[in-house]
C-alpha positions as CSV (number, residue, x, y, z in Angstrom):
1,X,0.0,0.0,0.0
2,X,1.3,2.9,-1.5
3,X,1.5,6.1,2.3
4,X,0.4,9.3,0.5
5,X,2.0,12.2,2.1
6,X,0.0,15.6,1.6
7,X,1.7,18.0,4.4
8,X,4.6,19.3,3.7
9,X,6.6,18.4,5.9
10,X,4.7,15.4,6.8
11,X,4.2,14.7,10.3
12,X,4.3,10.7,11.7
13,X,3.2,10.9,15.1
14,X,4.3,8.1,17.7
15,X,1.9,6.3,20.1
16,X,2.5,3.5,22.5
17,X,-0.8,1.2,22.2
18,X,-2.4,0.7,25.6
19,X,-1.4,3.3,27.3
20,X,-3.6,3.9,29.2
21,X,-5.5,2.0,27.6
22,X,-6.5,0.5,24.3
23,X,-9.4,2.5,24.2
24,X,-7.8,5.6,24.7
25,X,-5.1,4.9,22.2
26,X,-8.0,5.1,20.0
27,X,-9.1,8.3,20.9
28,X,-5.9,9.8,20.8
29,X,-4.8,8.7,17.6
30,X,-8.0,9.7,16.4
31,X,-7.5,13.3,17.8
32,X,-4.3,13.1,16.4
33,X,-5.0,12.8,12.9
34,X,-7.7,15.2,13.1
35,X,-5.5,17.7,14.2
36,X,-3.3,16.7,11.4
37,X,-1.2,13.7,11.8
38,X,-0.4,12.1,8.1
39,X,1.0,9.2,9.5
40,X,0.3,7.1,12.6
41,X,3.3,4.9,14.5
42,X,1.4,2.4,15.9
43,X,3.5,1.1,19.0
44,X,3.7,-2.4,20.2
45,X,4.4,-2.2,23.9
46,X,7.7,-4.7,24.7
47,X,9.3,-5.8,27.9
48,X,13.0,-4.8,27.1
49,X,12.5,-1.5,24.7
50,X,16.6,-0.8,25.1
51,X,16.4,2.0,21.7
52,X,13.9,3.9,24.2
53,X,13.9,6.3,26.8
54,X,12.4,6.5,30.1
55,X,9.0,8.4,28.8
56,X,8.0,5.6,26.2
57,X,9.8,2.7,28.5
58,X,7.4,3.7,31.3
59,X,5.0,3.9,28.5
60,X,5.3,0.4,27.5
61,X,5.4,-0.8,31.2
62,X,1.6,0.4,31.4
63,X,1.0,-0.8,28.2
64,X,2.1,-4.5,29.1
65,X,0.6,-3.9,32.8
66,X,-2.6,-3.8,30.8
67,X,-2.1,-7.1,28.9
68,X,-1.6,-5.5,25.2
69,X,-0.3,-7.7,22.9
70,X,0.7,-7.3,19.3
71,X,-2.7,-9.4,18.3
72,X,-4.4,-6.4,19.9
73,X,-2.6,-3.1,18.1
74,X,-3.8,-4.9,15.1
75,X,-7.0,-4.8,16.0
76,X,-6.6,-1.3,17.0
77,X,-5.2,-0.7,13.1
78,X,-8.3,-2.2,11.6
79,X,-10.5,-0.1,13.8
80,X,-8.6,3.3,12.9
81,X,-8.6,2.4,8.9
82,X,-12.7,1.8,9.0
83,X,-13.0,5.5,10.5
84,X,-9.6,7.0,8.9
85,X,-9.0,6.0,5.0
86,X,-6.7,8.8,3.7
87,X,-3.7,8.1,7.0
88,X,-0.6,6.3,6.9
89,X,-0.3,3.3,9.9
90,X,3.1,1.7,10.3
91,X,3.4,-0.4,13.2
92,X,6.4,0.2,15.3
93,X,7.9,-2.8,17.0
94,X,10.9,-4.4,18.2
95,X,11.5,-8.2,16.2
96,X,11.4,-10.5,19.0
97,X,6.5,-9.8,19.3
98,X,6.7,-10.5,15.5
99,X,8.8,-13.6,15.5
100,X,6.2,-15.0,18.4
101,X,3.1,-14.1,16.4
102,X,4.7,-15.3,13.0
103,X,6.2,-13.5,10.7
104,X,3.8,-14.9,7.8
105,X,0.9,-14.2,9.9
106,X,1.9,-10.9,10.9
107,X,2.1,-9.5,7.6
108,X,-0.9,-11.4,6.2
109,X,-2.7,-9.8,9.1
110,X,-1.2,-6.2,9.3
111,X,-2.4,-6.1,5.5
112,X,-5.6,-7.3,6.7
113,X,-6.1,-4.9,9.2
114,X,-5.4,-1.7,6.6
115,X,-1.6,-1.1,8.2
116,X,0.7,0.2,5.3
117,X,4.0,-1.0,6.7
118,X,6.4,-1.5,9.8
119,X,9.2,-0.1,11.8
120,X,10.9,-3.0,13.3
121,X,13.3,-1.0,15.4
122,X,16.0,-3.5,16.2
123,X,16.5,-5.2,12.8
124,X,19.4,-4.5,11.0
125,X,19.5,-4.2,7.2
126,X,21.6,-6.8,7.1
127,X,19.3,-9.6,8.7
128,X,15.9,-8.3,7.2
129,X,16.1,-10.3,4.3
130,X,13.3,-13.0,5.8
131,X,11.2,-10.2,6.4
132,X,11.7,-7.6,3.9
133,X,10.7,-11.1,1.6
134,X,6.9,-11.3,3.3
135,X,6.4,-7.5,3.5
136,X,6.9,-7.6,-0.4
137,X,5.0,-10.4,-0.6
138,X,2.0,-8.4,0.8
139,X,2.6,-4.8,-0.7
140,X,3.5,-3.6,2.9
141,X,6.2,-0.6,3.3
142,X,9.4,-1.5,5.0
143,X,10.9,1.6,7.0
144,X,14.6,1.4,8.2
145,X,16.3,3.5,10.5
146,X,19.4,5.5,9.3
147,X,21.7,6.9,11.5
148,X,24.7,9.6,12.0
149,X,27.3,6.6,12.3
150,X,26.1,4.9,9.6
151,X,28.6,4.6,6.6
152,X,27.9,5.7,3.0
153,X,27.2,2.0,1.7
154,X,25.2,1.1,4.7
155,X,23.3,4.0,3.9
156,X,22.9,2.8,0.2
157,X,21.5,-0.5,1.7
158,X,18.9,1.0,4.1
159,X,18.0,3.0,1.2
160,X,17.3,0.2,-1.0
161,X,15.7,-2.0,1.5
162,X,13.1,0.7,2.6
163,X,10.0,1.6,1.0
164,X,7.3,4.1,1.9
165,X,9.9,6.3,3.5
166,X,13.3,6.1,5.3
167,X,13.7,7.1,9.2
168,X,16.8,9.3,9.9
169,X,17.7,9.0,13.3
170,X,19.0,12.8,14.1
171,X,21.0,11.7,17.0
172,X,23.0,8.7,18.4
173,X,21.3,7.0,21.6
174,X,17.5,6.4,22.9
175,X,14.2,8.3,22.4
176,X,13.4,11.3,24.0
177,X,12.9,14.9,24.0
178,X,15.9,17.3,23.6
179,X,16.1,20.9,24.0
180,X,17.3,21.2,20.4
181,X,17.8,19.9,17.1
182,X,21.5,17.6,16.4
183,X,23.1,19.3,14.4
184,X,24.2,16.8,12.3
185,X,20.3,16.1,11.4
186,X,20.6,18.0,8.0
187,X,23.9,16.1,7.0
188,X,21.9,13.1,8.1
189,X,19.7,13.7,5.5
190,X,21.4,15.0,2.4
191,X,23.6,11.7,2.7
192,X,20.2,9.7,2.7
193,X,18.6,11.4,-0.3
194,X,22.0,10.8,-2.5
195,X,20.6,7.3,-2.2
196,X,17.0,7.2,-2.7
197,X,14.3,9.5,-4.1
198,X,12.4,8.0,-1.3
199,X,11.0,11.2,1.1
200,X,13.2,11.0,4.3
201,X,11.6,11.6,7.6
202,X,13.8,13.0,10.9
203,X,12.9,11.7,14.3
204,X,14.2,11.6,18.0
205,X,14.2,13.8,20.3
206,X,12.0,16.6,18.5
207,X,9.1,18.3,20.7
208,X,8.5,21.5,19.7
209,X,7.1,23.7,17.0
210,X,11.0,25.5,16.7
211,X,12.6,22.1,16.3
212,X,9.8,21.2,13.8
213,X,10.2,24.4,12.0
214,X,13.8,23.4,11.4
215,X,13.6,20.4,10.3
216,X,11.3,20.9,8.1
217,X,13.6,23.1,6.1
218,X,16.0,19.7,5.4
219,X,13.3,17.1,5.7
220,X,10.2,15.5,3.6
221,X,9.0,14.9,7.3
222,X,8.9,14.9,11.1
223,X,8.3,12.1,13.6
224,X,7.2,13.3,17.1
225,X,7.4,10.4,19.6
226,X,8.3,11.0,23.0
227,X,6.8,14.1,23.4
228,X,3.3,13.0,22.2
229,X,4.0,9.9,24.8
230,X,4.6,12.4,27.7
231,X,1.6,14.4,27.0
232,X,-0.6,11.3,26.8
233,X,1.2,10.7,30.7
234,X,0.7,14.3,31.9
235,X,-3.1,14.1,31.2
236,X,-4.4,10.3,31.3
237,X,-5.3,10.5,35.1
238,X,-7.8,13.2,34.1
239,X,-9.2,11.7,31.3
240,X,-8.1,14.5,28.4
241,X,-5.5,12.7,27.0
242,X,-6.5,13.3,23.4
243,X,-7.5,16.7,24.0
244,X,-4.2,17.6,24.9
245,X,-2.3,15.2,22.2
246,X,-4.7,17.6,19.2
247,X,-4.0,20.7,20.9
248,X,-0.1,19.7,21.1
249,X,-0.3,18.9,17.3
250,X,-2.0,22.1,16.5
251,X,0.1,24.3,18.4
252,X,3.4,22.5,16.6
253,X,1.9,22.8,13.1
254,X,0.5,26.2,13.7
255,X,3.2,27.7,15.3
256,X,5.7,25.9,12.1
257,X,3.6,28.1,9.6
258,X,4.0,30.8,11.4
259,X,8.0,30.6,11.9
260,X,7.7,29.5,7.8
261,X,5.7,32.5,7.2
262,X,8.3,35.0,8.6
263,X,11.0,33.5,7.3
264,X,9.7,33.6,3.6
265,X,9.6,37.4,4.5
C-alpha cells in the first residue's frame, strides 16, 4: 500500500498502544489525525525497549501492565482504517512480538487490518532479508532507520531496503525529548537522499514547533514520539489525553507556519 503524504513536511506521530489504555489509544490517535497527523506509529508495547527512553519505556510498562499484545494493536489498526481512510499506519515494533506471532501471519494480518508497513526498530538491514521477503509479498512498506554513524554504503542499503519512507535517526542513543535539534540532522539527510528518491523523515528527540520548523527546512517529514507519549502521561489520570495530544499537534503545526511565514519574508 502505497503512504500518501499531503503535508509538507509530513508529520508521523508516535503512540505506544495501551497506554492507558487501548481504548484511549484510539481516541488519541484519532485526535491526532484530526489535528493533522499524516501518518500514525502504531507502537507495540515490549518488555525490554533498550532503543527507548524513560517516557516511552514507562510507557510500554503500562502498556504490558494492561495485557496488550501485538494481536491487539492490530486490532486497533483495523478499527482506525474503517473510521480514517486517507492516513498512513506503520506499526512500530521491536522483532522478538513479530517472531512470536509469525512473521507470515503478521504480515498477512497487518495487511488485513489496513496497516501500510512496519518499523521494526532492532533489525538491521543486514538480517531483514526473511522479512523484507513477506512485506513484499504483501505490498507492505518497510521503513529502516538511518543513522549519524552509519557509513555511505550502509546508507545505500537501508535506502534500497526501505520503501514508503526512510527514518533518519537525528542523534546517536535512545528516544526522548531534547532541548534542540542535532546538528548533524541536516547532513543526516542530504547523505540519505544521494541514495533514494524516497521522502526521508527526521525523528528523536523533537518536541516542539521550533525544532519542527527546522527540520522541516531539510526534511520531507517529522516524527514526534516522546513528546506525544509524555503528554498522553501528563493528562491520562484526568481523562483529556486526546484533548491535549490535538492541541499539542496544532500548536506544533501552527506555530511551524508561522515561523515559515516570517522567514519567507
Amino acid at each position: 500500500m502505497p503512504l500518501n503524504f499531503t503535508s509538507n513536511p509530513f508529520l508521523v506521530v508516535y503512540v505506544t498502544c495501551g497506554d492507558p489504555s487501548l481504548a484511549a489509544s484510539k481516541e488519541i490517535i484519532l485526535s491526532a489525525i484530526s489535528a493533522g497527523a499524516d501518518v500514525i506509529e502504531l507502537g507495540v508495547p515490549f518488555s525490554d525497549p533498550v532503543a527507548d527512553g524513560p517516557v516511552i519505556q514507562r510507557a510500554s510498562e503500562r502498556a504490558l501492565a494492561n495485557h496488550t499484545k501485538l494481536s491487539d494493536v492490530l486490532q486497533l489498526a483495523e478499527e482506525i482504517r474503517n473510521a480514517e481512510s486517507r492516513v498512513g499506519l506503520i506499526v512500530f515494533s521491536y522483532y522478538n512480538p513479530v517472531l512470536r506471532y509469525g512473521l507470515e501471519r503478521f504480515c498477512d494480518d497487518a495487511r488485513a487490518a489496513g496497516v501500510d508497513g512496519a518499523l521494526i526498530t532492532d533489525l538491521t538491514v543486514e538480517e531483514a532479508g526473511d522479512y523484507i521477503a513477506a512485506m513484499r509479498k504483501r505490498d507492505l512498506a518497510t521503513v529502516f532507520l538511518a543513522a549519524p554513524t552509519s557509513t555511505d554504503p550502509r546508507l545505500k542499503r537501508i535506502a534500497a531496503a526501505s520503501r514508503g519512507f526512510v527514518y533518519a535517526v537525528s542523534r546517536t542513543g535512545v528516544t526522548g525529548t531534547q532541548h534542540k535539534l542535532a546538528e548533524d540532522a541536516g547532513e543526516l539527510v542530504r547523505r540519505v537522499k544521494k541514495f533514494t528518491k524516497l521522502p526521508v523523515a527526521v525523528g528523536f528527540g523533537i518536541s516542539n514547533s521550533e525544532q519542527f520548523h527546522a527540520a522541516g527546512k531539510f526534511a520531507d517529514g517529522i516524527v514526534v514520539g516522546s513528546a506525544i507519549v509524555q503528554t498522553i502521561e501528563q493528562n491520562a489520570s484526568t481523562g483529556h489525553a486526546a484533548k491535549a495530544v490535538g492541541e499539542f499537534i496544532r500548536g506544533l503545526k501552527k506555530q511551524s507556519a508561522v515561523s515559515a511565514q516570517h522567514s519567507a519574508k
